[in-house]
N, CA and C atoms of all chains as a GROMACS GRO file, in nm:
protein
  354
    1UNK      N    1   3.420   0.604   0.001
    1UNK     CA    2   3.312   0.692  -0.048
    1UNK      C    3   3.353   0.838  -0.028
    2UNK      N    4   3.338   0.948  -0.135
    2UNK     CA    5   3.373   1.056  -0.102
    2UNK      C    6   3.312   1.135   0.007
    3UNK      N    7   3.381   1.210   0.055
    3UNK     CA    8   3.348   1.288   0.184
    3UNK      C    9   3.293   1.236   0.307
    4UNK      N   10   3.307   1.044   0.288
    4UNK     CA   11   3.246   0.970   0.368
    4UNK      C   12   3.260   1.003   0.531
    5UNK      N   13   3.432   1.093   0.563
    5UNK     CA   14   3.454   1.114   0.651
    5UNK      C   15   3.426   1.186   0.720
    6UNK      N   16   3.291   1.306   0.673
    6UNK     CA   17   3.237   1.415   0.701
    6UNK      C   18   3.234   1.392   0.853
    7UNK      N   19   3.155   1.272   0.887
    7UNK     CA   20   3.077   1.270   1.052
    7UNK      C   21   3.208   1.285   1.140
    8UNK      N   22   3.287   1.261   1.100
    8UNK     CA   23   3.384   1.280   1.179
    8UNK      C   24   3.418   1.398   1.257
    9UNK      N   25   3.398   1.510   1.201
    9UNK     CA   26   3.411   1.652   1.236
    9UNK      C   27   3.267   1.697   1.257
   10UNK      N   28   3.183   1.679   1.191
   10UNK     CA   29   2.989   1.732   1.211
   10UNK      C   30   2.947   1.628   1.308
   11UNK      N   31   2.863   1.698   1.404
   11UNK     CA   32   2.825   1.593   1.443
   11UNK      C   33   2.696   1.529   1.362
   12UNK      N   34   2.664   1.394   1.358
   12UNK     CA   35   2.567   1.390   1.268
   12UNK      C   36   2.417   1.471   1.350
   13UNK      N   37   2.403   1.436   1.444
   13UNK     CA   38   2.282   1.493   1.525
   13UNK      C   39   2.277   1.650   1.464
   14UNK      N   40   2.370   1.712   1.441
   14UNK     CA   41   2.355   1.839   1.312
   14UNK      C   42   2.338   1.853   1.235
   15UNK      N   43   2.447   1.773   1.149
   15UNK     CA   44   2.440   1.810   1.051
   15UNK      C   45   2.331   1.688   0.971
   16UNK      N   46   2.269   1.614   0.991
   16UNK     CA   47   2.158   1.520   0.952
   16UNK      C   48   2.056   1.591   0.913
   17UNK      N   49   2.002   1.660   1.077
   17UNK     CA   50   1.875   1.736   1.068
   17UNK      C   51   1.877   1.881   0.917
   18UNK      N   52   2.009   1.936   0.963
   18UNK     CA   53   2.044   2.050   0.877
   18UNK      C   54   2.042   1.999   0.725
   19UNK      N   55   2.098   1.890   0.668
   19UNK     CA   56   2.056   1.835   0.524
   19UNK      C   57   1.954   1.803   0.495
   20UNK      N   58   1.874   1.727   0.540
   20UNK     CA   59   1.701   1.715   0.549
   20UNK      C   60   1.591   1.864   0.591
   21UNK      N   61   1.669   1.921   0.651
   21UNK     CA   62   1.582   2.045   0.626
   21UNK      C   63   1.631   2.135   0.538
   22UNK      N   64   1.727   2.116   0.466
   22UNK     CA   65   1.784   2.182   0.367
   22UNK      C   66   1.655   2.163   0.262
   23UNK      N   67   1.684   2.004   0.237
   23UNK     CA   68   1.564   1.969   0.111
   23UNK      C   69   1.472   1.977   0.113
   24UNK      N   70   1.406   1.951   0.270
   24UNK     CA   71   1.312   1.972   0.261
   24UNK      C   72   1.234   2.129   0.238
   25UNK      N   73   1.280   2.229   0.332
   25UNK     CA   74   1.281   2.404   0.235
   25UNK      C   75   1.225   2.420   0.149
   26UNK      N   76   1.396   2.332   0.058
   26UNK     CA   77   1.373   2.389  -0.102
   26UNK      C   78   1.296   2.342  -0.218
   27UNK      N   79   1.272   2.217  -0.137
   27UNK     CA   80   1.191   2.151  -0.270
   27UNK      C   81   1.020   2.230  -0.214
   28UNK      N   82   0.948   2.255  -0.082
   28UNK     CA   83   0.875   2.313  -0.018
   28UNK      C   84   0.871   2.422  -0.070
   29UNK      N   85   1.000   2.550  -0.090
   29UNK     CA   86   0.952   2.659  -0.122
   29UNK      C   87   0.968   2.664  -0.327
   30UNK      N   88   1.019   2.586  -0.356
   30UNK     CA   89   0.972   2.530  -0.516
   30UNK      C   90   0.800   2.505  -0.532
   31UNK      N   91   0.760   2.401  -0.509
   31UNK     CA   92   0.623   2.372  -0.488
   31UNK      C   93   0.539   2.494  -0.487
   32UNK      N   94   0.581   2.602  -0.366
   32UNK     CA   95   0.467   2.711  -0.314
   32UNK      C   96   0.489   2.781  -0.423
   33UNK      N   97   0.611   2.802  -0.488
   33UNK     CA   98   0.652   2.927  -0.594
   33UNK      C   99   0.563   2.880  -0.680
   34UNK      N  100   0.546   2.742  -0.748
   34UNK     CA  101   0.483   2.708  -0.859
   34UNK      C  102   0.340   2.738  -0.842
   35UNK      N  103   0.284   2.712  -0.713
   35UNK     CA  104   0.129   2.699  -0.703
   35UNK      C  105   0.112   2.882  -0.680
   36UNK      N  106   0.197   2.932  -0.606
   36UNK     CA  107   0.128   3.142  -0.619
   36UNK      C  108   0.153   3.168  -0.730
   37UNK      N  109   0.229   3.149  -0.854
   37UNK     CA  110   0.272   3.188  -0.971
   37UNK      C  111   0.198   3.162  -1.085
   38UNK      N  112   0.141   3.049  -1.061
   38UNK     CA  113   0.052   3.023  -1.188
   38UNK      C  114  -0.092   2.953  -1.143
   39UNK      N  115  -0.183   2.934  -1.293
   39UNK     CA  116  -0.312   2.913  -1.220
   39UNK      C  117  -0.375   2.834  -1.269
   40UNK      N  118  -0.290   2.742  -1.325
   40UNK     CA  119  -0.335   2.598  -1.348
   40UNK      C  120  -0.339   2.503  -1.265
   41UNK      N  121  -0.253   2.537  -1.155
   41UNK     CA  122  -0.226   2.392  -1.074
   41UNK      C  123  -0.391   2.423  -0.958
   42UNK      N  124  -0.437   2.561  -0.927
   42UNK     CA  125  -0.505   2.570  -0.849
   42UNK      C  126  -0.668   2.499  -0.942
   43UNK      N  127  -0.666   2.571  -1.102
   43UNK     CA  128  -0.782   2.491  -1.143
   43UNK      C  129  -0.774   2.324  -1.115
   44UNK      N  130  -0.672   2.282  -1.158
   44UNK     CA  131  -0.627   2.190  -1.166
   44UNK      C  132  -0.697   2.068  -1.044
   45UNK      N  133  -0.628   2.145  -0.935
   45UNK     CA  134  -0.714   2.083  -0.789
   45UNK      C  135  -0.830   2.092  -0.768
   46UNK      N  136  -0.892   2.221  -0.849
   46UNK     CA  137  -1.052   2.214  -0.791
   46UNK      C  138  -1.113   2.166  -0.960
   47UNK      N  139  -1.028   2.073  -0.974
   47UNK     CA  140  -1.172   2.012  -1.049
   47UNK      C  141  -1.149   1.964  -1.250
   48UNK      N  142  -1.057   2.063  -1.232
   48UNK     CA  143  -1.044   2.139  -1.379
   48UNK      C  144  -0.983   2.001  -1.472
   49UNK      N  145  -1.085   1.978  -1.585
   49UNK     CA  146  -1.000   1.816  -1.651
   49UNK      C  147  -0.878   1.869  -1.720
   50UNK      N  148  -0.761   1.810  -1.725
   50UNK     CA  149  -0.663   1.824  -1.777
   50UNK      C  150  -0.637   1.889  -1.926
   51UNK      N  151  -0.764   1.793  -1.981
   51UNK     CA  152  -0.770   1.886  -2.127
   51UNK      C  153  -0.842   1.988  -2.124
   52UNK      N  154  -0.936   2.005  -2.072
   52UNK     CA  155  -0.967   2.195  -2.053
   52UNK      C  156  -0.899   2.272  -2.009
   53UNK      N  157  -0.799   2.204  -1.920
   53UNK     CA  158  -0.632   2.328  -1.874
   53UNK      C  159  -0.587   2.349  -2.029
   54UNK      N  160  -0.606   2.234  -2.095
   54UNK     CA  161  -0.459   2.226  -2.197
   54UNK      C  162  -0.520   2.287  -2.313
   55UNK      N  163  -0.668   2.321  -2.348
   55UNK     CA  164  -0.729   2.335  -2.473
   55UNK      C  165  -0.665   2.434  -2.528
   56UNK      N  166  -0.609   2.501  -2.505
   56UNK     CA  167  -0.520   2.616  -2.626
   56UNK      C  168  -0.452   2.537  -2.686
   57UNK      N  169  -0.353   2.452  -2.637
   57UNK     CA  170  -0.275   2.399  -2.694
   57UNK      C  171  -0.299   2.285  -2.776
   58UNK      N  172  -0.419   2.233  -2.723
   58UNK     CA  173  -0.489   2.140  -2.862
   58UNK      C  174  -0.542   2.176  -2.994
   59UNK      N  175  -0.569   2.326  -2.967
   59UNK     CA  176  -0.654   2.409  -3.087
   59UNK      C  177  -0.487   2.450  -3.194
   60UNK      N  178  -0.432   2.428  -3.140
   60UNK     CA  179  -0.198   2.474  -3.134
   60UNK      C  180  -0.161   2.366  -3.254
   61UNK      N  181  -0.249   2.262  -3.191
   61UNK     CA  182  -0.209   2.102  -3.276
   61UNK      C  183  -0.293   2.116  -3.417
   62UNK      N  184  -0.370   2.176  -3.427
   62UNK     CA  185  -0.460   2.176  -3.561
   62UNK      C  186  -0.408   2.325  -3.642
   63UNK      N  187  -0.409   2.416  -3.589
   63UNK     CA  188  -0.393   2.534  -3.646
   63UNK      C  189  -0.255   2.605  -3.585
   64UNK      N  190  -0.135   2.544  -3.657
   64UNK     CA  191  -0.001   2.640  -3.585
   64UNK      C  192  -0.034   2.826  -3.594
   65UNK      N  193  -0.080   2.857  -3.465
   65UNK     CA  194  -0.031   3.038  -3.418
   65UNK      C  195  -0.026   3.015  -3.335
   66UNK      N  196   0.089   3.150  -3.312
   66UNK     CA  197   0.143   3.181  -3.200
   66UNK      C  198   0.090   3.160  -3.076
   67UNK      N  199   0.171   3.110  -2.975
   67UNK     CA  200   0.117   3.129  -2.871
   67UNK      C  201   0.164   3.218  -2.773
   68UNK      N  202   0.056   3.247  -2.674
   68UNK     CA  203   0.137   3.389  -2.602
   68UNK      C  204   0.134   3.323  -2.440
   69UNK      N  205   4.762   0.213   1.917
   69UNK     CA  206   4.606   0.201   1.887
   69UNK      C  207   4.630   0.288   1.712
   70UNK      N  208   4.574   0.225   1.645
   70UNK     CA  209   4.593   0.265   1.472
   70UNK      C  210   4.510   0.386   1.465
   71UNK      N  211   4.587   0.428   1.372
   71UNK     CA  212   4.481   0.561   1.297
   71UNK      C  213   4.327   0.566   1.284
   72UNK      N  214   4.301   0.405   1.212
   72UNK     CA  215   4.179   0.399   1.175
   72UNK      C  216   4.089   0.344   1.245
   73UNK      N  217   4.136   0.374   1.445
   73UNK     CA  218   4.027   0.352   1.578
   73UNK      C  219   4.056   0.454   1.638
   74UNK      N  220   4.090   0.586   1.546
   74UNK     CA  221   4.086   0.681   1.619
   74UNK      C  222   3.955   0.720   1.641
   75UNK      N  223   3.893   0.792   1.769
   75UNK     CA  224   3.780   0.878   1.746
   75UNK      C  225   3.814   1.029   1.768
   76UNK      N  226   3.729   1.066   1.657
   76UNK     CA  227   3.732   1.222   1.669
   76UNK      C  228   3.602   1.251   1.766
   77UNK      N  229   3.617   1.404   1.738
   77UNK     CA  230   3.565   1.501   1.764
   77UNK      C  231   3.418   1.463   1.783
   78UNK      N  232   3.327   1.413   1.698
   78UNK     CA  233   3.231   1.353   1.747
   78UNK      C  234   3.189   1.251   1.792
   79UNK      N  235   3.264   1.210   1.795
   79UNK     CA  236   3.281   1.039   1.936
   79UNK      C  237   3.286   0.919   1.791
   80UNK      N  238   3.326   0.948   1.678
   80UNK     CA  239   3.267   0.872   1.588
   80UNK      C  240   3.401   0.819   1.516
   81UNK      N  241   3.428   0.659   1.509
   81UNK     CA  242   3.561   0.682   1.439
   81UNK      C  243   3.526   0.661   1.247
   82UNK      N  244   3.650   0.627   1.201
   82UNK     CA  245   3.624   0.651   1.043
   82UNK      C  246   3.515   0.599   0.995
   83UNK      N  247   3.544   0.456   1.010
   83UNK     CA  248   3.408   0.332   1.000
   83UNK      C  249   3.275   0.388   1.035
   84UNK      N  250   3.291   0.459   1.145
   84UNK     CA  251   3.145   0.458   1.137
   84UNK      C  252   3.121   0.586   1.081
   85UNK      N  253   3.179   0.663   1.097
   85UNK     CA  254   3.146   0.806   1.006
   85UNK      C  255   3.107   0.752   0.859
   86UNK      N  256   3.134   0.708   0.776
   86UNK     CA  257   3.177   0.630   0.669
   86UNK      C  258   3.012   0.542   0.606
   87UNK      N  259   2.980   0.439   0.780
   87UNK     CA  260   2.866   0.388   0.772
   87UNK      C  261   2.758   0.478   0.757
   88UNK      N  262   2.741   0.610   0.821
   88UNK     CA  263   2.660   0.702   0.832
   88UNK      C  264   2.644   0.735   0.698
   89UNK      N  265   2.742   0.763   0.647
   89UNK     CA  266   2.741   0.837   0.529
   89UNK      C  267   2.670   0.745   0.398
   90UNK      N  268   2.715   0.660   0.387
   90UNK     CA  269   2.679   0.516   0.280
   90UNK      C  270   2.502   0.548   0.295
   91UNK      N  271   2.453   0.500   0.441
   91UNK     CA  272   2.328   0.505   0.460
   91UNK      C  273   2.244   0.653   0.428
   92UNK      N  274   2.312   0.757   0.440
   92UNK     CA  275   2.269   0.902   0.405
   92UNK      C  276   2.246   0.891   0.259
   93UNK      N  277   2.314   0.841   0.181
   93UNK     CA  278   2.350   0.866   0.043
   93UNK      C  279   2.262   0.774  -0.007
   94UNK      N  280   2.254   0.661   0.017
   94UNK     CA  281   2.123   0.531   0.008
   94UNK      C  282   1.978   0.625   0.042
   95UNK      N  283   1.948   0.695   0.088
   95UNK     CA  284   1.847   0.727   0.144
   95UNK      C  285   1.827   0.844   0.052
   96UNK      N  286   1.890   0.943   0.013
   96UNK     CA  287   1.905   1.051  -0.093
   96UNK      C  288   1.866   0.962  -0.218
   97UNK      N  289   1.966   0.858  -0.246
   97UNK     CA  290   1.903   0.813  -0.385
   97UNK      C  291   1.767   0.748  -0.418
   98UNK      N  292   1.738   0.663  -0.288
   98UNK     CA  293   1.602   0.627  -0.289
   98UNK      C  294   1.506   0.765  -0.258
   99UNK      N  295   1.490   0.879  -0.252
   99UNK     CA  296   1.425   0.964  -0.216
   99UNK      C  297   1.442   1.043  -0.372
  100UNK      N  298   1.574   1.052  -0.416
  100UNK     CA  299   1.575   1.088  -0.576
  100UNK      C  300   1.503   1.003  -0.691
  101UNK      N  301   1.508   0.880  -0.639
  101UNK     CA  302   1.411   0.778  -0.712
  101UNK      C  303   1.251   0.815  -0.734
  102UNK      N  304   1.198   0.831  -0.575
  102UNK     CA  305   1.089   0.824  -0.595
  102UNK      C  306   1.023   0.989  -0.648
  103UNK      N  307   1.140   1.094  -0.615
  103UNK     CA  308   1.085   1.225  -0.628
  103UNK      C  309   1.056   1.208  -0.850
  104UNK      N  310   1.139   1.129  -0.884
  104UNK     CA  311   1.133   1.147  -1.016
  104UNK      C  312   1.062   1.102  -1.056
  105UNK      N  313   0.987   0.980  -0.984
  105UNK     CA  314   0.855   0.911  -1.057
  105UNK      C  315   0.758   0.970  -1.011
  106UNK      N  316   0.761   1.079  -0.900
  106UNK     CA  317   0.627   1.199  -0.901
  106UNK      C  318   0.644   1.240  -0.983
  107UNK      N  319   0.740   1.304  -0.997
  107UNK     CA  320   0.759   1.424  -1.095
  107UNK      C  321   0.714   1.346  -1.293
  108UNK      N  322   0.749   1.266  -1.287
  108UNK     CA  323   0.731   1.190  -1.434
  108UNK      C  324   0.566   1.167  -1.396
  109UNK      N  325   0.481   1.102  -1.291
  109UNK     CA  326   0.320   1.095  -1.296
  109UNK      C  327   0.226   1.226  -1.295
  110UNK      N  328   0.335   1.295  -1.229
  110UNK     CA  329   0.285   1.449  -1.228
  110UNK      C  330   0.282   1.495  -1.393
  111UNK      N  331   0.397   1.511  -1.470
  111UNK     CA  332   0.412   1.537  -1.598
  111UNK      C  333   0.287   1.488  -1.667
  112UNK      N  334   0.303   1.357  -1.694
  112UNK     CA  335   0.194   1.326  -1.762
  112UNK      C  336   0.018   1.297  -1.708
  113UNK      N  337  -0.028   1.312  -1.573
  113UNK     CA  338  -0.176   1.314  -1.560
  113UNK      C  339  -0.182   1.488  -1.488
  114UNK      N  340  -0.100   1.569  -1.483
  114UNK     CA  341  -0.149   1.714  -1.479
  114UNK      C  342  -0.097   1.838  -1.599
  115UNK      N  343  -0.142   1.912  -1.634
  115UNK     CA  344  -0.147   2.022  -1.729
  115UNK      C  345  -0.010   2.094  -1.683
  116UNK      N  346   0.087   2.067  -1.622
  116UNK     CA  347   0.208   2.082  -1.592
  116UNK      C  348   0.308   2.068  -1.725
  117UNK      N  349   0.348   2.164  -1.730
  117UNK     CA  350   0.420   2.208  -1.874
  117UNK      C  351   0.382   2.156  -2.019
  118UNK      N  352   0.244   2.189  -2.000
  118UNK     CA  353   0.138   2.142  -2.109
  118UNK      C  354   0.126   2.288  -2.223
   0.00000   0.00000   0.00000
Protein backbone atom coordinates (compact mmCIF):
# COMPACT_ATOMS: atom_id res chain seq x y z
CA UNK A 1 0.00 0.00 0.00
CA UNK A 2 1.43 3.35 -0.78
CA UNK A 3 3.07 5.29 1.91
CA UNK A 4 1.95 2.33 4.03
CA UNK A 5 5.33 2.76 5.72
CA UNK A 6 4.58 6.17 7.06
CA UNK A 7 4.16 4.83 10.92
CA UNK A 8 7.35 3.90 10.79
CA UNK A 9 8.95 7.29 11.17
CA UNK A 10 5.45 9.27 12.70
CA UNK A 11 4.54 8.13 15.50
CA UNK A 12 0.99 7.15 15.01
CA UNK A 13 -0.12 8.62 18.53
CA UNK A 14 0.72 11.96 16.26
CA UNK A 15 0.32 11.76 13.54
CA UNK A 16 -3.40 9.93 13.84
CA UNK A 17 -4.72 12.64 16.06
CA UNK A 18 -3.06 15.38 13.59
CA UNK A 19 -5.03 13.72 10.36
CA UNK A 20 -8.36 13.56 12.08
CA UNK A 21 -8.07 16.94 13.25
CA UNK A 22 -6.94 17.99 10.04
CA UNK A 23 -10.52 16.89 8.65
CA UNK A 24 -12.08 17.46 11.07
CA UNK A 25 -11.12 21.69 10.93
CA UNK A 26 -11.73 21.69 7.49
CA UNK A 27 -14.71 20.15 6.74
CA UNK A 28 -15.93 22.28 10.34
CA UNK A 29 -14.61 25.48 9.05
CA UNK A 30 -16.41 24.67 5.39
CA UNK A 31 -19.80 24.12 7.13
CA UNK A 32 -19.40 27.58 9.33
CA UNK A 33 -18.27 29.45 5.99
CA UNK A 34 -21.46 28.17 4.31
CA UNK A 35 -23.92 28.89 7.21
CA UNK A 36 -22.22 33.01 7.94
CA UNK A 37 -22.25 33.46 4.14
CA UNK A 38 -25.53 32.79 3.10
CA UNK A 39 -29.13 32.80 4.34
CA UNK A 40 -30.81 30.03 3.31
CA UNK A 41 -29.41 27.43 5.36
CA UNK A 42 -30.37 29.63 8.55
CA UNK A 43 -34.18 30.03 7.04
CA UNK A 44 -33.86 26.75 6.21
CA UNK A 45 -33.44 25.52 10.01
CA UNK A 46 -35.96 27.72 11.40
CA UNK A 47 -38.65 26.46 9.58
CA UNK A 48 -38.47 27.71 6.03
CA UNK A 49 -40.17 24.84 3.40
CA UNK A 50 -37.75 24.12 0.84
CA UNK A 51 -39.88 25.44 -1.89
CA UNK A 52 -40.33 28.84 -0.42
CA UNK A 53 -36.32 28.95 -0.21
CA UNK A 54 -36.44 27.87 -3.85
CA UNK A 55 -39.53 30.01 -5.24
CA UNK A 56 -37.48 32.27 -7.53
CA UNK A 57 -36.30 29.60 -9.15
CA UNK A 58 -39.63 27.95 -9.76
CA UNK A 59 -41.12 31.25 -11.13
CA UNK A 60 -37.17 30.63 -13.48
CA UNK A 61 -38.99 27.30 -14.69
CA UNK A 62 -42.06 29.06 -16.23
CA UNK A 63 -40.73 32.38 -17.31
CA UNK A 64 -36.77 32.20 -18.41
CA UNK A 65 -35.13 35.88 -16.80
CA UNK A 66 -32.32 36.47 -15.56
CA UNK A 67 -31.39 35.66 -12.46
CA UNK A 68 -29.34 37.74 -10.13
CA UNK B 1 17.41 -10.69 12.19
CA UNK B 2 15.83 -9.54 8.48
CA UNK B 3 15.07 -6.19 7.33
CA UNK B 4 11.48 -6.73 7.50
CA UNK B 5 11.64 -7.24 11.80
CA UNK B 6 13.32 -4.32 11.90
CA UNK B 7 11.80 -1.74 14.32
CA UNK B 8 12.13 1.76 13.79
CA UNK B 9 11.93 4.77 15.33
CA UNK B 10 8.53 4.33 16.58
CA UNK B 11 8.75 0.97 18.12
CA UNK B 12 6.72 -0.15 15.03
CA UNK B 13 8.07 -2.61 12.47
CA UNK B 14 6.94 -2.60 8.60
CA UNK B 15 3.92 -4.97 9.14
CA UNK B 16 2.58 -3.20 11.48
CA UNK B 17 3.14 0.26 10.26
CA UNK B 18 1.51 -1.08 7.08
CA UNK B 19 -1.51 -2.63 9.34
CA UNK B 20 -2.07 0.87 10.72
CA UNK B 21 -2.17 2.29 7.62
CA UNK B 22 -4.69 -0.29 5.65
CA UNK B 23 -7.03 0.38 8.75
CA UNK B 24 -6.54 4.40 8.46
CA UNK B 25 -7.41 4.26 4.84
CA UNK B 26 -10.53 1.76 5.50
CA UNK B 27 -11.77 4.24 7.88
CA UNK B 28 -11.22 7.45 5.45
CA UNK B 29 -13.14 5.55 2.83
CA UNK B 30 -15.92 4.51 4.98
CA UNK B 31 -16.13 8.13 6.35
CA UNK B 32 -15.89 9.32 2.45
CA UNK B 33 -18.81 7.00 1.92
CA UNK B 34 -20.97 8.21 4.33
CA UNK B 35 -19.90 12.08 4.02
CA UNK B 36 -21.28 11.67 0.30
CA UNK B 37 -24.58 10.26 1.10
CA UNK B 38 -25.03 13.45 3.46
CA UNK B 39 -23.98 15.46 1.12
CA UNK B 40 -26.30 13.72 -1.82
CA UNK B 41 -29.59 13.81 1.17
CA UNK B 42 -28.52 17.20 1.90
CA UNK B 43 -28.64 18.12 -2.01
CA UNK B 44 -31.83 16.94 -2.56
CA UNK B 45 -34.25 17.62 0.82
CA UNK B 46 -32.46 21.25 1.41
CA UNK B 47 -32.50 24.48 -0.89
CA UNK B 48 -28.69 23.88 -1.14
CA UNK B 49 -27.61 24.83 -4.60
CA UNK B 50 -31.18 25.28 -5.55
Amino acid sequence: MIYGKIWCVVKPSVGIPIFLSAVAIASFSVHLAITTNTTWVKEFLNGKPKAAATAPAKADATTPAVRT
Amino acid sequence: MSDKDKVWPTGLTEAESEEIHRHLIQGTQIFGMIAALAHLLAYLYSPWLK
